[in-house]
ZAPAVEX-18359 format. One record per atom (N, C-alpha, C): chain; x, y, z. Coordinates in nm, 2 decimals, decimal comma. Each point is the difference from the previous one (the first is absolute). Example, Ala and Ser with C-alpha at 12.3 -4.5 7.8 and 13.67 -1.06 7.14 Angstrom:
2
A  1,32  -0,57  0,78
A  -0,09  0,12  0,00
A  0,09  0,12  0,00
A  -0,04  0,11  -0,07
A  0,09  0,11  0,00
A  -0,08  0,11  0,08
***
This chain:
67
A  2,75  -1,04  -3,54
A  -0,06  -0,09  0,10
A  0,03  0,04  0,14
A  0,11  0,06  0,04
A  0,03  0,04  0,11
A  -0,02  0,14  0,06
A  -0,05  0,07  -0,11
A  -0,01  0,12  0,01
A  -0,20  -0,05  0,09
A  -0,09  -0,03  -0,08
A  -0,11  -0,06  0,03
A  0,01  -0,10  0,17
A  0,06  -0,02  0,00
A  0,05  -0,12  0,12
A  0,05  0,13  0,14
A  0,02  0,09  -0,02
A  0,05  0,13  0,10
A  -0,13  0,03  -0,05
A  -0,09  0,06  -0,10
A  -0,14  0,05  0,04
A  -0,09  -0,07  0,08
A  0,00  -0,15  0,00
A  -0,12  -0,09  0,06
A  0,11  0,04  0,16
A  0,08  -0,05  0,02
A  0,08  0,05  0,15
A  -0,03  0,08  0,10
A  0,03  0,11  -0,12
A  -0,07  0,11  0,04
A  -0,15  0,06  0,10
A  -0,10  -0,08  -0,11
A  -0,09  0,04  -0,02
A  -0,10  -0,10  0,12
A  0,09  -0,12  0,04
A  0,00  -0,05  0,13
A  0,04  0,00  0,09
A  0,12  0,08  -0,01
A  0,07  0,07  0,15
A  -0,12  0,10  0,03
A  -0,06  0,12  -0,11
A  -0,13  0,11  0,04
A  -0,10  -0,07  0,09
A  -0,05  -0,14  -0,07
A  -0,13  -0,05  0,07
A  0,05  -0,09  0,11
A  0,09  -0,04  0,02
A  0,04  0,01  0,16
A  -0,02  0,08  0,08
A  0,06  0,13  -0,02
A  0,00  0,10  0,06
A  -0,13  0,06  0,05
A  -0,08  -0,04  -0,10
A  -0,14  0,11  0,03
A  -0,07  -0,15  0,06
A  0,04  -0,11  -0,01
A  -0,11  -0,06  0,05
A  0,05  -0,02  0,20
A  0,17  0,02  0,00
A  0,05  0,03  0,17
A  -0,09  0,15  0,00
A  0,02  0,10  -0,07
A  -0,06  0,12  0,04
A  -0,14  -0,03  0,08
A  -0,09  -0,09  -0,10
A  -0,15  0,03  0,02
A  -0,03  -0,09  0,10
A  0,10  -0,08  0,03
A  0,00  -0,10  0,14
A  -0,01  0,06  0,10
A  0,10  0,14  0,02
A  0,01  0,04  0,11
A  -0,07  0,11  0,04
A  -0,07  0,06  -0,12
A  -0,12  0,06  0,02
A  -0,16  -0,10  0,05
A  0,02  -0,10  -0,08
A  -0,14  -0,06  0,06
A  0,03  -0,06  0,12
A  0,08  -0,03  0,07
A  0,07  -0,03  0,15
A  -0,03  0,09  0,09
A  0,05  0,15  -0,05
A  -0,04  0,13  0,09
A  -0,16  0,04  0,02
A  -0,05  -0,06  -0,15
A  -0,19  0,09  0,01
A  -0,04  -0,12  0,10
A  0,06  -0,13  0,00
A  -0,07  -0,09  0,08
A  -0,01  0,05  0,16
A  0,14  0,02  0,00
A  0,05  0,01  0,18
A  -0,11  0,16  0,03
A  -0,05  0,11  -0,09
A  -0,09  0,08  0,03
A  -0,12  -0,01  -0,02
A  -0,04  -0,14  -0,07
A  -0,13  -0,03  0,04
A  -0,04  -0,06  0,08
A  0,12  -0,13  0,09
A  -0,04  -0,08  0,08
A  -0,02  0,11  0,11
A  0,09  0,12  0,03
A  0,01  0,16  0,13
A  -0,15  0,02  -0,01
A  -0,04  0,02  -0,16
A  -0,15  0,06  0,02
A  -0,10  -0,07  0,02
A  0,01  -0,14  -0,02
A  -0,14  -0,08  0,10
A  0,05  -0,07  0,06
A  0,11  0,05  0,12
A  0,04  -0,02  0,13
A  -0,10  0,16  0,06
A  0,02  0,07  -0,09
A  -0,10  0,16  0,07
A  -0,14  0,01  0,00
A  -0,05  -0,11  -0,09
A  -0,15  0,00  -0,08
A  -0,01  -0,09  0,14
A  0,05  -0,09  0,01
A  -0,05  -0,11  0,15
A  -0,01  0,07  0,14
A  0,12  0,08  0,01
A  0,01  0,08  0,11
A  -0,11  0,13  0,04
A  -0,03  0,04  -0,11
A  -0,15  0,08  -0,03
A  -0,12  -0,07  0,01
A  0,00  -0,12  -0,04
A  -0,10  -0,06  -0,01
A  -0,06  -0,03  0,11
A  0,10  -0,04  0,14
A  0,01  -0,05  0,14
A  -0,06  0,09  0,06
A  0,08  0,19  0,00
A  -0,06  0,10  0,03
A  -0,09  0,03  -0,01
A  -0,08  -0,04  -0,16
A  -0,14  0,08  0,04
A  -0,12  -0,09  0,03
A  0,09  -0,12  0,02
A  -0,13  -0,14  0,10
A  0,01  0,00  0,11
A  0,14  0,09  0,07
A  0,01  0,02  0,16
A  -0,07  0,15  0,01
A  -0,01  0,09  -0,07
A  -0,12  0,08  0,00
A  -0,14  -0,01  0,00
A  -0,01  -0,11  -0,12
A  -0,15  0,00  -0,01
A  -0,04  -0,04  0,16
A  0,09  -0,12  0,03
A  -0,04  -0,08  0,17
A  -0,04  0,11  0,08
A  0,07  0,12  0,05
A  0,03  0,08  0,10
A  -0,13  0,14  -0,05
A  -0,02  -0,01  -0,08
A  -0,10  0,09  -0,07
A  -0,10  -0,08  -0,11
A  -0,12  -0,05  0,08
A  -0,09  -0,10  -0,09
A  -0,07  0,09  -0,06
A  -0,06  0,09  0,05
A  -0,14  0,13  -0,05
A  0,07  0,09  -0,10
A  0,16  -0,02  0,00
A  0,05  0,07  -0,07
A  0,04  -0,07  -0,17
A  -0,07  0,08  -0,10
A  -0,04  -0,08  -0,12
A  0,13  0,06  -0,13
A  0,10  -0,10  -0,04
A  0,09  0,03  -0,05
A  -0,04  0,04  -0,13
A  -0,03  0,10  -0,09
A  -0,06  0,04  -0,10
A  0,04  -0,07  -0,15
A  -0,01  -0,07  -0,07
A  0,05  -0,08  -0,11
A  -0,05  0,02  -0,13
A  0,01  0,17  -0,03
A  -0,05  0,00  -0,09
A  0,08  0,07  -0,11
A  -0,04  -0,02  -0,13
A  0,14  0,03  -0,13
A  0,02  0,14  0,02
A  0,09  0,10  -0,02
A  0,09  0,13  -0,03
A  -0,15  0,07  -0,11
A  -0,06  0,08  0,02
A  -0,05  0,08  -0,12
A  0,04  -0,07  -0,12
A  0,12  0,06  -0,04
A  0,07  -0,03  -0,17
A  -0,04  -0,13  -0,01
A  -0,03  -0,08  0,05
A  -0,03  -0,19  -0,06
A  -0,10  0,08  -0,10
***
């Protein structure tokens, strides 16, 4: 019984671990997704203070070949 009682312990001290692990990975992808549409807005700004300053100028919107 005790031998069984150190496996379950065990086997919950592991899934602690990996669940602090995957905490602190999904913490980090967050903080570089919120950087990347802080950049997508900051682009976005840019090419609406372009289009303003250049109207006749036609931003082309069309898919890559490979699509």
């Amino acid at each position: 019984m005790q031998e069984r009682m150190t496996r379950v312990e065990m086997k919950i001290a592991f899934m602690e671990d990996t669940v602090e692990t995957l905490n602190a990975l999904v913490a980090e992808q967050q903080k570089i997704i919120d950087g990347l549409l802080l950049k997508i807005e900051r682009l976005e700004s840019k090419i609406s203070d372009l289009a303003e300053i250049a109207p006749g100028l036609s931003i082309p919107n069309k898919k890559p070949p490979h699509y």
